[in-house]
Backbone as CSV, one residue per row, in Angstrom:
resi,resn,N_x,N_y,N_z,CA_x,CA_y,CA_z,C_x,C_y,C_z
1,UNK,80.493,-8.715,68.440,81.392,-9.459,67.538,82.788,-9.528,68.158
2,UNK,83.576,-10.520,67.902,84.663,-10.974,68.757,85.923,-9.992,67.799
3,UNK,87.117,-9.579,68.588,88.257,-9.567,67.720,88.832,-10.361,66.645
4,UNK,89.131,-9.444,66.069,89.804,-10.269,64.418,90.964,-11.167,64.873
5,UNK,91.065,-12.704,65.241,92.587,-12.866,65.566,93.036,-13.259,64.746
6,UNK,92.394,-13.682,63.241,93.323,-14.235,61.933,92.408,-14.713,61.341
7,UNK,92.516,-15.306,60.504,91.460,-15.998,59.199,92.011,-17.687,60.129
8,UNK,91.205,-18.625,59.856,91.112,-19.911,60.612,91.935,-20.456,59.475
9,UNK,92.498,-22.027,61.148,93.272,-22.430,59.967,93.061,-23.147,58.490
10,UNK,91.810,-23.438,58.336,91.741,-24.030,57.389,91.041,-23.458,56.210
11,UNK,91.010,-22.002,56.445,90.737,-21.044,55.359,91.587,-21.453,53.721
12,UNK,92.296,-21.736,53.743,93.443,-21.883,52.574,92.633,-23.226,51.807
13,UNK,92.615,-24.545,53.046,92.386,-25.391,52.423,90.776,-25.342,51.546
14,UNK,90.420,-24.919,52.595,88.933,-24.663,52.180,88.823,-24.554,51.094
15,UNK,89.148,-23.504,50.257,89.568,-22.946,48.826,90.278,-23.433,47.851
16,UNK,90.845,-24.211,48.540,92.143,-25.395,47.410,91.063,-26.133,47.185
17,UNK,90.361,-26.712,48.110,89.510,-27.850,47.917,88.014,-27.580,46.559
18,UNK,87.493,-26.116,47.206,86.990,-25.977,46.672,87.107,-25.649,44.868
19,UNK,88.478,-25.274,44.440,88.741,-24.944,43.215,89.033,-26.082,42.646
20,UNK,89.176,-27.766,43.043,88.989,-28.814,42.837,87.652,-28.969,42.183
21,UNK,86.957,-28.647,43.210,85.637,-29.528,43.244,84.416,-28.210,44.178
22,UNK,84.146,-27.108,43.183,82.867,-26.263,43.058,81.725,-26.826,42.732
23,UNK,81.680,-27.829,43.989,80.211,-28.116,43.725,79.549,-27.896,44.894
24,UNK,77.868,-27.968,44.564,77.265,-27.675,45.915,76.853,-28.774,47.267
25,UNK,77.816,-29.930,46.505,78.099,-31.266,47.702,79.304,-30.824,48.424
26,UNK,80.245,-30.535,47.805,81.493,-30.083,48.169,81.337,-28.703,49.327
27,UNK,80.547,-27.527,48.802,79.857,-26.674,49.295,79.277,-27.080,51.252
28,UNK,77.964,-27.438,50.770,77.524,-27.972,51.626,78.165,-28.875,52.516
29,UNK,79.398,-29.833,52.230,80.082,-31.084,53.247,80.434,-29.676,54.138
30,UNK,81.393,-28.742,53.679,82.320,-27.804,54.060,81.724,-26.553,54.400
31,UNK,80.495,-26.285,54.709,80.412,-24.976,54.584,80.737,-24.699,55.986
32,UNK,80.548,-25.290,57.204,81.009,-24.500,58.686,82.699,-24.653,58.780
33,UNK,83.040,-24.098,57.525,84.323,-24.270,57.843,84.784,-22.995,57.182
34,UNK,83.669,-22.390,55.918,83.667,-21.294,55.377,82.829,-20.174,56.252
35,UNK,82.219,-20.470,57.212,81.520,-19.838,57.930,82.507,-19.612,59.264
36,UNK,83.126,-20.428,59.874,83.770,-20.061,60.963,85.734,-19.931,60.469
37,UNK,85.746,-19.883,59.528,87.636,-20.154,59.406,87.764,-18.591,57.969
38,UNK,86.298,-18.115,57.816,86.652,-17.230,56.801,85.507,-16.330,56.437
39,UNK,84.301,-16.860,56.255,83.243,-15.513,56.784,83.367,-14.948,58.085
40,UNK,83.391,-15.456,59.454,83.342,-14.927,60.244,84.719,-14.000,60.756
41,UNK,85.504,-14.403,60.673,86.786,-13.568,60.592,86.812,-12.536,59.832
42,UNK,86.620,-12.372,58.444,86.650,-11.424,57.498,85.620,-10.313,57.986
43,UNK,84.533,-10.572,58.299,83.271,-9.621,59.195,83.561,-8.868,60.378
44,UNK,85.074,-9.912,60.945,85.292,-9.298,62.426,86.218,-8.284,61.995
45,UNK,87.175,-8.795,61.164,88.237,-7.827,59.949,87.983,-5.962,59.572
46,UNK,86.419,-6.432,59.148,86.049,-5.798,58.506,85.445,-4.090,59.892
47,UNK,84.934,-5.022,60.492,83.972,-4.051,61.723,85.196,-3.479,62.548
48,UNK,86.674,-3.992,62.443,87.682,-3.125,63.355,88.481,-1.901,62.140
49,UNK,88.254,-2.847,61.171,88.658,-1.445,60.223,87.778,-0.114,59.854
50,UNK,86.458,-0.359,60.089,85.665,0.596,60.104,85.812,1.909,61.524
51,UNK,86.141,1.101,62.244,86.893,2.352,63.159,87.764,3.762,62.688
52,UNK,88.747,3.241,61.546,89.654,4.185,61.312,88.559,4.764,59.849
53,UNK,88.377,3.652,59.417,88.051,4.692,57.590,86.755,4.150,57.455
54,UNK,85.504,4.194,58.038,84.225,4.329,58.435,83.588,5.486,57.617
55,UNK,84.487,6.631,57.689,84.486,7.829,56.828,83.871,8.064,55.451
56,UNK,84.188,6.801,54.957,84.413,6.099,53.411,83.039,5.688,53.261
57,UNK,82.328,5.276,53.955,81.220,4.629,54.064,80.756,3.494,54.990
58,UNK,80.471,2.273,54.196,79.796,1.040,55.581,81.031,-0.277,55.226
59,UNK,80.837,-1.274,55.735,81.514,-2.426,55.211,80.340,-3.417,54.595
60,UNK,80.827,-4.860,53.677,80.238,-5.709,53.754,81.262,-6.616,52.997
61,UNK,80.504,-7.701,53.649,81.110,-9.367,53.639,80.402,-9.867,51.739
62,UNK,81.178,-9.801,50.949,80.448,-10.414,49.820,79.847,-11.753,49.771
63,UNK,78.747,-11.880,48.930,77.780,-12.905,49.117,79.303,-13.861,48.205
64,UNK,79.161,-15.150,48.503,79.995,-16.763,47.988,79.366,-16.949,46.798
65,UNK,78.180,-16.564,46.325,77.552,-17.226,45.538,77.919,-16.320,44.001
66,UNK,78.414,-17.273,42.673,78.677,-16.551,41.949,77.277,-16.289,41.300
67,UNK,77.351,-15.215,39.934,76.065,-14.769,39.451,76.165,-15.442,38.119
68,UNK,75.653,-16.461,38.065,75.887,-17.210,36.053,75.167,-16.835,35.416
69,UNK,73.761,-15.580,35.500,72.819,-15.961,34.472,73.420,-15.508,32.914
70,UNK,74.479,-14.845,33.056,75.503,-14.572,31.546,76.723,-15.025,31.408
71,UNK,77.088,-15.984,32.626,78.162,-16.634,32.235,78.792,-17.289,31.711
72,UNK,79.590,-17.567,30.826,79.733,-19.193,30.319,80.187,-20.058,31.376
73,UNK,80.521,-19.422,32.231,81.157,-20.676,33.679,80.019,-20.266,34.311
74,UNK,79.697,-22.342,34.864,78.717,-21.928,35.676,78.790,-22.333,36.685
75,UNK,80.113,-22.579,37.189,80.027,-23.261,38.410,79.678,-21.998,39.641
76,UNK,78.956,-22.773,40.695,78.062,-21.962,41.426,78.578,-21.140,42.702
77,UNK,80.025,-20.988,43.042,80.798,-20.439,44.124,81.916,-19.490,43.727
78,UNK,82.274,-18.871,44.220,83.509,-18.161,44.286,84.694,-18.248,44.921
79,UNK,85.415,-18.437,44.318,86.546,-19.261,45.286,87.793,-18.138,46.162
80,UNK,86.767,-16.986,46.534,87.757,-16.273,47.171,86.071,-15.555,47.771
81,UNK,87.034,-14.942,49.111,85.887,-14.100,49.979,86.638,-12.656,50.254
82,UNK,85.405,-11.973,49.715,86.241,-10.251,49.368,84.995,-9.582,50.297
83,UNK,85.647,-8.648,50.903,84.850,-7.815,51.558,85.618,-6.147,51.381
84,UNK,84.484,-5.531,51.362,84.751,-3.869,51.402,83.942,-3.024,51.830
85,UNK,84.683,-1.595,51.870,84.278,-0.184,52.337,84.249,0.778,51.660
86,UNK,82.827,0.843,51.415,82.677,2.013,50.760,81.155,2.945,50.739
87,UNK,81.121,4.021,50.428,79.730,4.552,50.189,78.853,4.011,49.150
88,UNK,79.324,3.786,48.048,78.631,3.417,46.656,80.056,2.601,45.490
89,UNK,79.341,2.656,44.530,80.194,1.794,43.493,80.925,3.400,42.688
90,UNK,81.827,3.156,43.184,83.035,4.214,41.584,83.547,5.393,42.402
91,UNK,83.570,5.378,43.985,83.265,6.957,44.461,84.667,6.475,45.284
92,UNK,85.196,5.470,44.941,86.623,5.179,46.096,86.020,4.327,47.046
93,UNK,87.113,3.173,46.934,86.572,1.847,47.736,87.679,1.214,48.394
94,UNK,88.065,0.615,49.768,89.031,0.139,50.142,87.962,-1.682,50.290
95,UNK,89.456,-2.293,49.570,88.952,-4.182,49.103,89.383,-5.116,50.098
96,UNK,89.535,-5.976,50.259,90.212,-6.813,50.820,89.858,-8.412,50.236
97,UNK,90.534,-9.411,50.767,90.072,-10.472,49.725,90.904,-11.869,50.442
98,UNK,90.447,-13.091,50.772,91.313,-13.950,50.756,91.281,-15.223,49.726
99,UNK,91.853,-15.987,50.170,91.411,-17.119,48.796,93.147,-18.227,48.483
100,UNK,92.728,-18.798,47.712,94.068,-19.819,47.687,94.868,-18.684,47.141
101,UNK,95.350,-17.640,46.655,96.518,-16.667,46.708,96.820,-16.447,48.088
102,UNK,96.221,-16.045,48.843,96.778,-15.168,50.423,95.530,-14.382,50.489
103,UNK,95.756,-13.179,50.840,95.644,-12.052,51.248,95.626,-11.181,50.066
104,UNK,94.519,-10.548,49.542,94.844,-9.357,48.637,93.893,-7.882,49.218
105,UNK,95.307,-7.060,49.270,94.434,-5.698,48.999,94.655,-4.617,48.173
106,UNK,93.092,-3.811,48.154,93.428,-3.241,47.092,92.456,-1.359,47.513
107,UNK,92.390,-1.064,46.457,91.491,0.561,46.955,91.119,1.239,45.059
108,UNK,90.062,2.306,45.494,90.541,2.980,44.441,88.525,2.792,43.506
109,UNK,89.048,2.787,42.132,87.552,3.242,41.597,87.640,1.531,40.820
110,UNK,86.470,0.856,41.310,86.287,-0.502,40.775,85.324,-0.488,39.204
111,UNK,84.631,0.720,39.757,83.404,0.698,38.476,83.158,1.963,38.451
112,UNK,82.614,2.301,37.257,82.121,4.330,36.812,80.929,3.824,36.041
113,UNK,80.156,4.228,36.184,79.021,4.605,35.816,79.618,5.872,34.486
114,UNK,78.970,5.975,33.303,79.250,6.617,32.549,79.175,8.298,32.914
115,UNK,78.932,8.933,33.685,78.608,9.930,34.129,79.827,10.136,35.176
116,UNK,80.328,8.947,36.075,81.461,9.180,36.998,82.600,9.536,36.006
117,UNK,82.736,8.251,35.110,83.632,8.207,33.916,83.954,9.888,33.324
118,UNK,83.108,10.191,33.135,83.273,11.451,32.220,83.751,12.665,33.401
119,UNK,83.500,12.191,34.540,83.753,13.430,35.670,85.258,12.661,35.717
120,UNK,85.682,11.676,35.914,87.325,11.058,36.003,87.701,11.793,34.978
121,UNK,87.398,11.541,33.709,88.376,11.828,32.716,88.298,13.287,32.535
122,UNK,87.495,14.345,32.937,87.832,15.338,33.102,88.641,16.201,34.023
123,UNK,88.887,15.564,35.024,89.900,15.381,36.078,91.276,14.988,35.683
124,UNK,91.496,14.245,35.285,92.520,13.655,34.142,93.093,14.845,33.786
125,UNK,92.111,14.770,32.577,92.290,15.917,31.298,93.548,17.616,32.379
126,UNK,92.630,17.914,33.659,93.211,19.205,33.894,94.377,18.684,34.375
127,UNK,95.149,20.169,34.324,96.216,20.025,34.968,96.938,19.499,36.051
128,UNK,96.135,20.450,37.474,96.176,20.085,38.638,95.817,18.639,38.896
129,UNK,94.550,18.461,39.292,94.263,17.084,39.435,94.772,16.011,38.542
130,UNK,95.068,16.213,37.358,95.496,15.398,36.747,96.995,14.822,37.396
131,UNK,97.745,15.888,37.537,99.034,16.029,37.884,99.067,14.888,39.592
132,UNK,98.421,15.198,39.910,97.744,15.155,41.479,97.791,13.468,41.415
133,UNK,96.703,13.284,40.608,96.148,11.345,40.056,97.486,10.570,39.600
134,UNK,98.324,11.041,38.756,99.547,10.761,38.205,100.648,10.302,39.277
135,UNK,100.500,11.593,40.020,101.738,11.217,41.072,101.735,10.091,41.905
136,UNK,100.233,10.316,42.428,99.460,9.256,43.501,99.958,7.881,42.949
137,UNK,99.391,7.300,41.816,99.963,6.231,41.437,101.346,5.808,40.826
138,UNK,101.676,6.622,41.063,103.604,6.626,40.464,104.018,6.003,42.027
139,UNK,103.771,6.807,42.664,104.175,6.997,44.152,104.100,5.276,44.788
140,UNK,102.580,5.320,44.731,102.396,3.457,45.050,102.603,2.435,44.544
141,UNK,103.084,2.862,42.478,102.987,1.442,41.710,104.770,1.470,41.882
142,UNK,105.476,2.223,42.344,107.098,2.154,42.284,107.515,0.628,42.125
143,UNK,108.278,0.535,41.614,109.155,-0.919,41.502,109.516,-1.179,42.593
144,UNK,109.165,-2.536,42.895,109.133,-3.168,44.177,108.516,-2.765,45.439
145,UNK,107.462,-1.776,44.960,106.615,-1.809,45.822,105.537,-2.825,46.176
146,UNK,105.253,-3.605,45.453,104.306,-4.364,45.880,102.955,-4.075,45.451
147,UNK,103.048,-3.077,45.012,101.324,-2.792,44.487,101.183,-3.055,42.650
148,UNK,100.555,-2.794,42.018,99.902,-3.165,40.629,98.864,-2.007,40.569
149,UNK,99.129,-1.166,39.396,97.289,-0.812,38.912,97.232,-1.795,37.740
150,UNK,95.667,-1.742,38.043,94.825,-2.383,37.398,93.457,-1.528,36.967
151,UNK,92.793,-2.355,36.183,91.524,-1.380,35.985,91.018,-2.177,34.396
152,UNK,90.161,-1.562,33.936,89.591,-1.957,31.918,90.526,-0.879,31.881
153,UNK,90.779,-0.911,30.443,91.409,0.718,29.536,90.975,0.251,28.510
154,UNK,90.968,1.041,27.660,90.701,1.567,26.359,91.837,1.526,25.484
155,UNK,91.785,0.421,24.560,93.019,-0.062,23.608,93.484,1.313,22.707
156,UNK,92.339,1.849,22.564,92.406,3.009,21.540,92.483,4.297,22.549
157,UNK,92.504,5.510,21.921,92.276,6.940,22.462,90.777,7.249,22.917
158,UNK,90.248,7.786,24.144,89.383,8.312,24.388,88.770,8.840,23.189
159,UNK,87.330,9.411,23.124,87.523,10.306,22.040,86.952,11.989,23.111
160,UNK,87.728,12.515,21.891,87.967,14.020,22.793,89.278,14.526,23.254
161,UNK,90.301,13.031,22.904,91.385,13.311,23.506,92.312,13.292,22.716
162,UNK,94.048,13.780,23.054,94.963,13.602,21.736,95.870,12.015,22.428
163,UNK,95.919,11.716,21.067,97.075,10.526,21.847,98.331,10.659,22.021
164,UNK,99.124,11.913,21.983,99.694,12.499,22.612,99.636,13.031,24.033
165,UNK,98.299,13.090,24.962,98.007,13.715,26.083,99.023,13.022,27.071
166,UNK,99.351,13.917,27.838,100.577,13.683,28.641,100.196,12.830,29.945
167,UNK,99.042,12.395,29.701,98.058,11.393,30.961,97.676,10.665,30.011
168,UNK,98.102,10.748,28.570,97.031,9.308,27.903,96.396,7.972,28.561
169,UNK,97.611,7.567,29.047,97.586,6.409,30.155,96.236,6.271,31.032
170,UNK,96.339,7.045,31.756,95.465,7.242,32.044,94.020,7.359,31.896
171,UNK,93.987,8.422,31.171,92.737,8.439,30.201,92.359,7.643,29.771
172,UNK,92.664,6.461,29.608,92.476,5.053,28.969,91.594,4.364,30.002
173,UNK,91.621,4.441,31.331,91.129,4.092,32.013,89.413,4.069,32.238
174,UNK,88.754,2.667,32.217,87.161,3.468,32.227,86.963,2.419,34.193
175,UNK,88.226,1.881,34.920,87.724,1.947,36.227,89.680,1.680,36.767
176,UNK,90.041,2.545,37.874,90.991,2.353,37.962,90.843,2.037,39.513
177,UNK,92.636,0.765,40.090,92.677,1.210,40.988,93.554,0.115,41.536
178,UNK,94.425,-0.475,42.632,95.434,-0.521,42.970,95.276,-1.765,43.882
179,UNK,96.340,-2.888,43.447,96.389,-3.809,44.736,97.639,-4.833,44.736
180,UNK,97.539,-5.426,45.947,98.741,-5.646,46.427,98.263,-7.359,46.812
181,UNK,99.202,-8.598,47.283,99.224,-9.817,47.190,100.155,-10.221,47.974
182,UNK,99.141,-10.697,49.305,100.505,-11.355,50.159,100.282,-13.320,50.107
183,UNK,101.028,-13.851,49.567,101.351,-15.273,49.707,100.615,-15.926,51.019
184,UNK,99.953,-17.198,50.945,99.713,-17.658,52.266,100.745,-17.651,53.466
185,UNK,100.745,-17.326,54.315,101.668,-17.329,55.332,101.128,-17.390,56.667
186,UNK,101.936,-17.684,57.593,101.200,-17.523,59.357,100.470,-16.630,59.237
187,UNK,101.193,-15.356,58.949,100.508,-13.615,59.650,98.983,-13.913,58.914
188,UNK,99.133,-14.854,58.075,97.374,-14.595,57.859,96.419,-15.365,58.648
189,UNK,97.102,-16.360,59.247,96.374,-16.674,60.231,96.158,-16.154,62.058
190,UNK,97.050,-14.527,62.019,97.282,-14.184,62.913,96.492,-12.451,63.160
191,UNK,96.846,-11.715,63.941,96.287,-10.382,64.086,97.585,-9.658,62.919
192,UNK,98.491,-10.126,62.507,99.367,-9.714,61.612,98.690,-9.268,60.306
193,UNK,97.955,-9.835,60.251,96.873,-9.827,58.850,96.329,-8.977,58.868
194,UNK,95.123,-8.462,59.504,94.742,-6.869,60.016,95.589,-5.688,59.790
195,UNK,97.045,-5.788,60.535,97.755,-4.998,60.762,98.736,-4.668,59.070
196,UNK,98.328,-5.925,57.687,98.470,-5.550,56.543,97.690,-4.805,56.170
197,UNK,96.178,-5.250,56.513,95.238,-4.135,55.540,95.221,-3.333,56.131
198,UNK,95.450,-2.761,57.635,95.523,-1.595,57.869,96.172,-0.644,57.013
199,UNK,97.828,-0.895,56.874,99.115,-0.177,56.109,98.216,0.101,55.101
200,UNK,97.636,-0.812,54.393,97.564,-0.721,52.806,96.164,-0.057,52.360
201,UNK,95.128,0.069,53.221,94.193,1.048,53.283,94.749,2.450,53.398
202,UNK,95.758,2.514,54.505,96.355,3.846,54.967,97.079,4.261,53.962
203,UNK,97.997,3.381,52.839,98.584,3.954,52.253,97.734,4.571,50.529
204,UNK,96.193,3.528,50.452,95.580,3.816,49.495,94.343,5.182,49.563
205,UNK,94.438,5.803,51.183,93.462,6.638,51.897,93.933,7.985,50.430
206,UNK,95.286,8.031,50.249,94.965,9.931,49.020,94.144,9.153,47.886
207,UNK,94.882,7.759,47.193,93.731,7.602,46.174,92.370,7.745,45.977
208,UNK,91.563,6.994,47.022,90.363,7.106,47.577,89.888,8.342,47.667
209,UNK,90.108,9.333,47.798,90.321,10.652,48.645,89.869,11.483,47.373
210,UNK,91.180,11.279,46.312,90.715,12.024,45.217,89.558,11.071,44.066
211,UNK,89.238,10.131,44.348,88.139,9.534,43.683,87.039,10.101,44.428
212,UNK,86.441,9.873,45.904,85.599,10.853,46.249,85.448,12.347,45.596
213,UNK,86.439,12.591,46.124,86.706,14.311,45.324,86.346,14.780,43.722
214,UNK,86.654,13.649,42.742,86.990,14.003,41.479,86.056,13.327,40.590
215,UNK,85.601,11.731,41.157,84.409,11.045,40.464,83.582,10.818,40.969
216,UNK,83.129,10.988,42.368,81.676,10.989,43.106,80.822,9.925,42.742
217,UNK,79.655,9.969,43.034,78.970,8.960,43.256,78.506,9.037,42.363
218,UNK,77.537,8.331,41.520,76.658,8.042,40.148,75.404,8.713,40.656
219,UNK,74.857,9.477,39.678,73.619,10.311,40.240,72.085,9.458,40.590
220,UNK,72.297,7.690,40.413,71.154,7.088,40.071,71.379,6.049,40.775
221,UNK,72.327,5.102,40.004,72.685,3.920,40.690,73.686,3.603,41.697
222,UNK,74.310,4.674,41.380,75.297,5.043,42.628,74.759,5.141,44.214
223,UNK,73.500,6.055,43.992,72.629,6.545,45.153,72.364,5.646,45.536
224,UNK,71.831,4.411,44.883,71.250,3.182,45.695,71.722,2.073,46.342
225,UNK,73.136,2.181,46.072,73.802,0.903,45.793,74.033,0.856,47.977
């Protein structure tokens, strides 16, 4: 596989076009353009970052195709191409993503399995680690940093918990985890782009770290994934 030298140039348009017009004529006119200006780049992306945080698990290129059989939208594509690293679903994941925004990255716990869930929020709940989880994201969501958490929460109180708990916030959480949004620009069509998700993996590596550590893998579906 060749070096990552940027996402092609017509990655952007590709995606403008397509959020026009998600169809599978539109699809099909265009697809060696999604294949060489943005699957294949993102794959090459993906196999040089596995060098450093390989650790984490494997990579993969997400399938284009959306899943409607419960959707009310049914149009049949996705208008962004996300690829990631990880062992399983909920155990700490580094994201990446392009699409008519730019560049997004992100890290952290996407999904819990009810069993991860209950190992997070007991983590939470203690002191240490709790204290530990708190800081971590104070640290990265700072004003004007550039990052966002995100995640589902829970409008109401856990139950088990006080709504007073000095992590309520937290606790609210049933998948947490962190990302950042760079505008279309050159560097994304350059090795500059790489050298973002590098930083921003590196800087999401303690989150990750204590999601391995604290919510592990799902004892079932986790294993398989």
């Amino acid at each position: 596989m060749s070096a990552f030298t940027g996402f092609g140039e017509h990655a952007i348009d590709f995606y403008d076009g397509l959020v026009a017009d998600n169809s599978k004529a539109y699809w099909t006119d265009h697809r060696a353009v999604y294949e060489s200006d943005v699957r294949a780049p993102m794959a090459a992306l993906l196999a040089e970052l596995a060098g450093e945080f390989g650790d984490f698990g494997r990579t993969k290129v997400f399938r284009p195709y959306r899943d409607v059989r419960f959707a009310a939208d049914k149009t049949p594509y996705k208008t962004h191409c996300g690829g990631v690293l990880e062992q399983a679903r909920g155990g700490g994941a580094f994201y990446v993503q392009v699409g008519p925004d730019g560049l997004l990255i992100g890290g952290g716990s996407f999904h819990m399995e009810p069993s991860q869930l209950a190992r997070y929020r007991t983590a939470v709940d203690d002191e240490p680690r709790g204290e530990r989880l708190a800081a971590l994201v104070a640290e990265l969501a700072e004003e004007g940093s550039g990052w966002e958490l995100r995640g589902e929460r829970l409008k109401t109180t856990p139950r088990g918990f006080s709504a007073d708990h000095p992590r309520i916030d937290l606790l609210r959480h049933k998948s947490i985890f962190l990302s950042r949004n760079y505008p279309p620009d050159d560097a994304l069509h350059e090795r500059a782009a790489l050298e973002r998700v590098r930083a921003g993996w590196r800087a999401l590596r303690p989150l990750n770290e204590w999601a391995a550590d604290h919510i592990g893998l799902a004892e079932s579906r986790g294993q398989r994934a």
